[in-house]
C-alpha positions as CSV (number, residue, x, y, z in Angstrom):
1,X,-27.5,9.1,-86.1
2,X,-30.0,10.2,-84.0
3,X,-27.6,10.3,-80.7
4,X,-24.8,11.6,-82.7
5,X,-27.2,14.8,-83.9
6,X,-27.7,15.0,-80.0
7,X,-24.5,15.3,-78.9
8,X,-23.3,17.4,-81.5
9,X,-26.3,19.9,-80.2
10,X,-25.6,18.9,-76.2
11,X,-22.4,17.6,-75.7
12,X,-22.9,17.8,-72.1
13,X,-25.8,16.1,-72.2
14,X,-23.9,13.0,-70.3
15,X,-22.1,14.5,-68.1
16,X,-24.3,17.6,-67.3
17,X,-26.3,14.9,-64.7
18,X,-24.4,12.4,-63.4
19,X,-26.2,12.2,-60.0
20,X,-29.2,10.1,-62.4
21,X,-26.8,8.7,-65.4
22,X,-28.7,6.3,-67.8
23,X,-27.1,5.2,-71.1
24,X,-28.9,7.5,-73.4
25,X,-29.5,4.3,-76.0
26,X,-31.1,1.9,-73.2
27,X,-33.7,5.2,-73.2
28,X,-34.3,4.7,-76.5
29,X,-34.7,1.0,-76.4
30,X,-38.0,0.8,-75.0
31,X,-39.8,3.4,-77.3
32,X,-41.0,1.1,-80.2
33,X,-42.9,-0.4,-77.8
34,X,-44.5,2.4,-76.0
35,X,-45.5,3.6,-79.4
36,X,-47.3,1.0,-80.1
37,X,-49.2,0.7,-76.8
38,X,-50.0,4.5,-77.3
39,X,-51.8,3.6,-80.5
40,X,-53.9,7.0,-82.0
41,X,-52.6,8.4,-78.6
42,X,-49.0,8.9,-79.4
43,X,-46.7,12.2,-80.3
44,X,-45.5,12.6,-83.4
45,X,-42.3,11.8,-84.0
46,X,-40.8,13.0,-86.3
47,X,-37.7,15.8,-85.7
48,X,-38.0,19.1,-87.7
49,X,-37.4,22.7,-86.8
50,X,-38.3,23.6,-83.8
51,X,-40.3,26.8,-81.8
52,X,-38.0,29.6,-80.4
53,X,-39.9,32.2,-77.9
54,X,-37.9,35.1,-75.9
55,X,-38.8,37.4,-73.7
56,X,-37.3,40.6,-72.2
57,X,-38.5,41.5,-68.3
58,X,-37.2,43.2,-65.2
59,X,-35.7,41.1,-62.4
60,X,-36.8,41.8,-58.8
61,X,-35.7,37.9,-58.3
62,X,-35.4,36.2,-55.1
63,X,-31.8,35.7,-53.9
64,X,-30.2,34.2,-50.8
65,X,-28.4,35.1,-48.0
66,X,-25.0,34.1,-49.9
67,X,-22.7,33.9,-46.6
68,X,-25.3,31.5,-45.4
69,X,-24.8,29.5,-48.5
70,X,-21.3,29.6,-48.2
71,X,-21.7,28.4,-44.5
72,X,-23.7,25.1,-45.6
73,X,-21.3,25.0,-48.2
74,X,-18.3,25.1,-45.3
75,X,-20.2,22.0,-43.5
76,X,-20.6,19.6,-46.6
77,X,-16.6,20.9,-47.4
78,X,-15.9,19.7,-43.7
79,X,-17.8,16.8,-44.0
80,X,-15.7,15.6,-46.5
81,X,-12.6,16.3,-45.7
82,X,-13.9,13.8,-42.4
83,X,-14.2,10.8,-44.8
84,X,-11.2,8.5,-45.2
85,X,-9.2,8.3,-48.1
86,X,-9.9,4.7,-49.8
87,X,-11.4,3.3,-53.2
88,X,-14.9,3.4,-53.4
89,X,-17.8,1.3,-54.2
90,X,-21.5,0.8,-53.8
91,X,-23.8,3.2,-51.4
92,X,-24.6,-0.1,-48.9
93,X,-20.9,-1.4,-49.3
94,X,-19.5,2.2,-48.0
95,X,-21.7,1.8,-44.4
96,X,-20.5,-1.5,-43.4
97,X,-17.0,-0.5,-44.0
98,X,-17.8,2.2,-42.0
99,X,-18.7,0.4,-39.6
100,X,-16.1,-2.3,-40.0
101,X,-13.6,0.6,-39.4
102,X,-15.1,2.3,-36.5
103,X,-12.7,1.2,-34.0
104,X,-10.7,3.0,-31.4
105,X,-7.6,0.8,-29.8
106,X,-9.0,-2.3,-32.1
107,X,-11.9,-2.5,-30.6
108,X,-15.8,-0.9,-32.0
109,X,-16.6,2.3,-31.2
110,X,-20.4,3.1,-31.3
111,X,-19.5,7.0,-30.7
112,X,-17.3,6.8,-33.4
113,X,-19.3,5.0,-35.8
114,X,-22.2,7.6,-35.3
115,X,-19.9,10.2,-36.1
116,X,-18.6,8.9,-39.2
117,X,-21.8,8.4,-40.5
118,X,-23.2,11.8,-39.6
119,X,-20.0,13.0,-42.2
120,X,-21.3,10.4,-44.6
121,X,-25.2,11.0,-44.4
122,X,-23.9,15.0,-45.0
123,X,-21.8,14.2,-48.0
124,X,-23.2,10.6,-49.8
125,X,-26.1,12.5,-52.3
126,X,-22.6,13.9,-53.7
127,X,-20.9,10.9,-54.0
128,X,-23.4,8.8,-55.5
129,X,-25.8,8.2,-58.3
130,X,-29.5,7.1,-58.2
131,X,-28.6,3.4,-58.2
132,X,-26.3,3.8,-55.3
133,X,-23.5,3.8,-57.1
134,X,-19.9,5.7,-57.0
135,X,-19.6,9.2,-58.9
136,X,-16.0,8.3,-58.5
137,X,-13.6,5.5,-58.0
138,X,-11.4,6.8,-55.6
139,X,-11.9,9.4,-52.4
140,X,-8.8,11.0,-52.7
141,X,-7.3,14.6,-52.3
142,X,-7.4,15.1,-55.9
143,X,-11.5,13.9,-56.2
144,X,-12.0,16.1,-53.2
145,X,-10.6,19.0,-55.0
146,X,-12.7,18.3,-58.1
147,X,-16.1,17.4,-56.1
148,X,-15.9,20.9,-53.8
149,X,-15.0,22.7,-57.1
150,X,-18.5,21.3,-58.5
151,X,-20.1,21.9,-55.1
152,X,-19.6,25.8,-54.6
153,X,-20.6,26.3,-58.4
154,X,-24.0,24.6,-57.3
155,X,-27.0,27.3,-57.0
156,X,-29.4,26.3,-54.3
157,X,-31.8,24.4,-56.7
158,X,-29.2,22.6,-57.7
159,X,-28.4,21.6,-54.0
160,X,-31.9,20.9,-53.3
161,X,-32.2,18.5,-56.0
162,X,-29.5,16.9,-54.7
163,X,-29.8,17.0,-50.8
164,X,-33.8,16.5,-51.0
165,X,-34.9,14.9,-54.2
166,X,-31.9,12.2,-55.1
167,X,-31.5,11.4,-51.8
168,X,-35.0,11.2,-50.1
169,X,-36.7,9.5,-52.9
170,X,-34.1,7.2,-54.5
171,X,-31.2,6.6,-52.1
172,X,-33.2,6.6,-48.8
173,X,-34.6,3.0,-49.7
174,X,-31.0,2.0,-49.2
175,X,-30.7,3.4,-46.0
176,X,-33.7,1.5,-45.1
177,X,-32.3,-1.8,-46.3
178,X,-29.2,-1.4,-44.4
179,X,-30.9,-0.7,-41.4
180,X,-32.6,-3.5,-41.4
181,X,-29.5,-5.7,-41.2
182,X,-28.4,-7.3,-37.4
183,X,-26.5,-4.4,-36.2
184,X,-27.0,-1.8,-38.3
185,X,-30.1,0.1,-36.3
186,X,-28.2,3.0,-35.7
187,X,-27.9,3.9,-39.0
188,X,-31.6,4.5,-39.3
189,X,-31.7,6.7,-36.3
190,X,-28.6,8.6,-37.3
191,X,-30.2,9.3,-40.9
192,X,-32.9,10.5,-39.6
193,X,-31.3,13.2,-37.4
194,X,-29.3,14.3,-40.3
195,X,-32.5,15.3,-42.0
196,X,-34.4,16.9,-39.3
197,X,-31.1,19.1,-37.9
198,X,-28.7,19.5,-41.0
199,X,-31.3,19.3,-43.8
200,X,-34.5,20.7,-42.4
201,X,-32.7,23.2,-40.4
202,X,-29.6,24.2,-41.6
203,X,-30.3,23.9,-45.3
204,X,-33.5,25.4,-45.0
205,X,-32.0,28.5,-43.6
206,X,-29.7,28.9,-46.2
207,X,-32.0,28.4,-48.7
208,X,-34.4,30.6,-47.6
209,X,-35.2,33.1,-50.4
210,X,-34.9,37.1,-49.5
211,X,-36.4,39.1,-51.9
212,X,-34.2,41.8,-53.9
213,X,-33.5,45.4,-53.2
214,X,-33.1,47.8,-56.1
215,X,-31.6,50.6,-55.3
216,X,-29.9,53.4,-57.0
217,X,-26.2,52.2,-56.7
218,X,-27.8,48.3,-58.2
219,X,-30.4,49.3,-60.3
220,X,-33.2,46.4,-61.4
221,X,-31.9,44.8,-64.5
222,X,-33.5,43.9,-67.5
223,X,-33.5,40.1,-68.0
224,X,-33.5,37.9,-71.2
225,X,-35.4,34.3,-71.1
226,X,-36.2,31.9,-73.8
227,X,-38.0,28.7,-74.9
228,X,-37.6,26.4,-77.2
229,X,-40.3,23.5,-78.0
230,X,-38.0,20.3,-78.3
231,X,-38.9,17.0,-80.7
232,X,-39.8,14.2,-79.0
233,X,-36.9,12.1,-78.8
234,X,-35.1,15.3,-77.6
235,X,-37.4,15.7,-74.9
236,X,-36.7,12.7,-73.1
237,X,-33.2,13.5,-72.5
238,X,-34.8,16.7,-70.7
239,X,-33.5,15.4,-66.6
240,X,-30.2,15.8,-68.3
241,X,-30.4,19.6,-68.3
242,X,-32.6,19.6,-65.7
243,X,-30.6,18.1,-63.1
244,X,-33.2,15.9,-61.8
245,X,-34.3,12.0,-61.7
246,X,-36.8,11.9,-65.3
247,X,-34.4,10.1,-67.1
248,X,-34.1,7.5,-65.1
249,X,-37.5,7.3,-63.7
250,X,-40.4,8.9,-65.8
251,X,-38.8,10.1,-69.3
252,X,-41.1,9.1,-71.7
253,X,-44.2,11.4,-71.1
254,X,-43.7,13.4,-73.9
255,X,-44.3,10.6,-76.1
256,X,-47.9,11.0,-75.3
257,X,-49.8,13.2,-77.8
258,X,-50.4,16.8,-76.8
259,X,-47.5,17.0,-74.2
260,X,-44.3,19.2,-75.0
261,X,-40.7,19.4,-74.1
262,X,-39.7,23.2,-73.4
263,X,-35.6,24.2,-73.0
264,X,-35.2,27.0,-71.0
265,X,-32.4,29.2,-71.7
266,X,-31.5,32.2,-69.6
267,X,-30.6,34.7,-72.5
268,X,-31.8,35.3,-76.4
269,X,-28.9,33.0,-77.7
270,X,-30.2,29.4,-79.0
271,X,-26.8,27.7,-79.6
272,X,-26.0,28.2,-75.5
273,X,-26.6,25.6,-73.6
274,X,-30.0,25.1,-72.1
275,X,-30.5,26.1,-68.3
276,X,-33.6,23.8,-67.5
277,X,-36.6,22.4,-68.9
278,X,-40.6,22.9,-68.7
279,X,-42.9,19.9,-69.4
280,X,-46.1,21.1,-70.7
281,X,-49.0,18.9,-71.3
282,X,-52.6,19.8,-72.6
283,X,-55.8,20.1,-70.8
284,X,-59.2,20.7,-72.5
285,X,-61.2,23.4,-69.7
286,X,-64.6,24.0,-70.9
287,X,-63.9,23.2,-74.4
288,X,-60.5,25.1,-74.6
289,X,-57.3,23.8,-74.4
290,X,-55.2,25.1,-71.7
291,X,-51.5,24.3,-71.4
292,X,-51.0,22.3,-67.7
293,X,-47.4,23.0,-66.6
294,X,-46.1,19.7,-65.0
295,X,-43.1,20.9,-63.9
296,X,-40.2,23.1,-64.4
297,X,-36.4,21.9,-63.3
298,X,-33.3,23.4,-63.8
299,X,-30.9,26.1,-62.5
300,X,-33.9,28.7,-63.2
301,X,-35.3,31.0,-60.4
302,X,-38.9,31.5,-59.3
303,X,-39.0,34.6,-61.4
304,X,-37.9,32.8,-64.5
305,X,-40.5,30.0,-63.9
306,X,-43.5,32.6,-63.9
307,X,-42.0,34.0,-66.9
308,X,-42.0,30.7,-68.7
309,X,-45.6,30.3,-67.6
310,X,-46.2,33.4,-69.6
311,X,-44.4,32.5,-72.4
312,X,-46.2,28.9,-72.7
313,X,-49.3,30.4,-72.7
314,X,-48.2,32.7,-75.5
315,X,-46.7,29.6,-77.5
316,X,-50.4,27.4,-76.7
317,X,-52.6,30.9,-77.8
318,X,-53.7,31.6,-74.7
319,X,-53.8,33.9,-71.8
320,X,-54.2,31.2,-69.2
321,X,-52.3,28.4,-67.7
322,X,-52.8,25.3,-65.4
323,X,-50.3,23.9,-62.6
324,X,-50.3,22.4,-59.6
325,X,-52.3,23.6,-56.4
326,X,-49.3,23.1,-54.0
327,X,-51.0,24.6,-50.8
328,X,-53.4,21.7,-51.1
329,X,-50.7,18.2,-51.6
330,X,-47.2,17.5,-52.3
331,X,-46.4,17.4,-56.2
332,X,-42.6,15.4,-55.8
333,X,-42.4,16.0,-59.6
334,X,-41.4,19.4,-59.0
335,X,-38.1,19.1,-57.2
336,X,-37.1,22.2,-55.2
337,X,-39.0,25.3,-53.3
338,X,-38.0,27.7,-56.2
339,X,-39.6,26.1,-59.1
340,X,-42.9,25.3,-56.7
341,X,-42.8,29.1,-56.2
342,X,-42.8,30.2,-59.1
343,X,-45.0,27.9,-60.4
344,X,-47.7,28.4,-57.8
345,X,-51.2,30.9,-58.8
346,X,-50.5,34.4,-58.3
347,X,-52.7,35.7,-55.6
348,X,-56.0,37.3,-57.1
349,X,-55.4,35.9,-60.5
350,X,-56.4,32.1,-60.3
351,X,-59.3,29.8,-59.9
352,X,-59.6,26.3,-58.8
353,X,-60.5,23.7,-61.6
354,X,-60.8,20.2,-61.2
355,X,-58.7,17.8,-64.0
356,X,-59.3,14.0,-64.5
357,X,-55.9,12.4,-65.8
358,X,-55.9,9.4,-68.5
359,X,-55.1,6.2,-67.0
């Protein structure tokens, strides 16, 4: 009933995030179990009506360079349209077929094979899921037209938790495996200068935020956010709004007590679809409790992630907030440069505090 209540709420709650796709009822499995281990420690479970928050503010939001979007969006387009047409099947499978088909007058081709896996290594974080597995059965004319459709509705968060997060820290183990294989060293090295020119160079440009110009012909509008605490069951569905890996790698946090589940919804309207997801867990500072924003995922912007701070603090009864100090380490729980900025202290307004974790 539970998963039918769900659906009936979500129903793109399956296909919204296909990149990480788990059976939503092998999630659940496991959670009996958890619960007991959790003991006194535990969230309640039970599903009841739920907290609603908005918030009116003015946007002076960071944008992007959009014919520099569309230009990244041109190579990953040609990329494509490089890779043969043929069924397809598992991410390891697809490189020594390339291989096996890297021939010029019947005979191998190193040149050639480094070329048609420079197309892949552009392209694969599109055509796979997190277990290395096909998005699609078939690389055809008709899947192309579908996948570049998806593709130029993607906002650059949504690229980046594609291009850096799925494919550096889930599908790069499988480059690794591959590469260890007789013959197969180039593909390391050919990897690896995919991400330092077309990742760390040309995506980075493109995705390098500019901040917005009002001016008196495009005046600063007046944007609507809100926030809605989620039940726990709910919440650990929340990568499958948030485009990112939690539901197949860390979705049952908020079954610990005092950590919450926030949708994120960019307008006043709570039957629309959700546009990310804040997870919120508490800290106790000097005998207060302070909300510690864990992350924040989603097709938000930086300025919508500090207003979510805002409106956390609100919900918790407080003026103050905790997150991650991201000029000190590397928090890979927050997927892409626009939710780290706008999750990062705002200058003159912060302190440093230290925070021991449970085990």
């Amino acid at each position: 009933m539970f998963i039918i209540s769900l659906l009936e709420k979500h129903p793109d709650i399956i296909s919204r995030n296909t990149s990480y796709r788990r059976n939503l009822g092998d999630v659940l499995i496991p959670i009996p179990g958890i619960i007991q281990n959790l003991g006194v420690d535990v969230n309640p479970i039970a599903i009841g009506e739920t907290d609603f928050l908005t918030a009116s503010f003015s946007d002076s939001s960071i944008q992007y360079d959009d014919a520099l979007v569309r230009e990244f969006r041109s190579f990953i387009f040609s990329s494509l349209d490089k890779l043969p047409s043929r069924p397809m099947k598992s991410l390891e499978f697809e490189i020594e077929d390339i291989k096996q088909n890297s021939k010029i007058n019947g005979t191998f081709n190193e040149k050639f094979f480094k070329k048609q896996l420079s197309h892949f290594f552009r392209t694969f974080a599109f055509l796979y899921d997190v277990n290395g597995n096909a998005l699609y059965h078939q690389l055809d004319q008709t899947t192309l037209t579908v996948l570049k459709a998806k593709i130029a509705a993607m906002e650059v968060p949504e690229l980046e938790n594609l291009l850096v997060d799925l494919k550096r820290n889930h599908l790069s183990h499988f480059i690794d495996s591959i590469s260890k294989k007789k013959g197969f060293g180039t593909v390391s090295a050919v990897y690896q200068t995919i991400e330092s020119t077309f990742i760390e160079k040309e995506f980075r440009r493109a995705a390098k935020p500019k901040k917005a110009q009002a001016t008196e012909l495009s005046p600063t509008k007046i944007r609507k956010l809100s926030i809605e605490r989620l039940p726990v069951l709910v919440a650990i569905n929340r990568g499958s709004m948030g485009g990112d890996c939690s539901i197949s790698s860390v979705p049952y946090f908020p079954l610990v007590k005092g950590t919450w589940v926030y949708w994120v919804r960019k307008s006043h309207d709570i039957s629309r679809q959700p546009d990310g997801y804040a997870l919120v867990t508490s800290i106790e500072i000097n005998g207060k409790i302070v909300p510690y924003i864990v992350t924040v995922n989603g097709m938000l912007t930086s300025v919508d992630v500090k207003a979510v701070k805002r409106m956390v603090a609100k919900d918790f009864g407080t003026s103050s907030v905790l997150t991650f100090n991201f000029e000190k380490g590397k928090s890979s729980i927050v997927n892409s440069t626009e939710m780290r900025q706008g999750l990062a202290p705002e200058k003159g307004h912060f302190k440093e505090v230290e925070v021991t974790m449970p085990p």
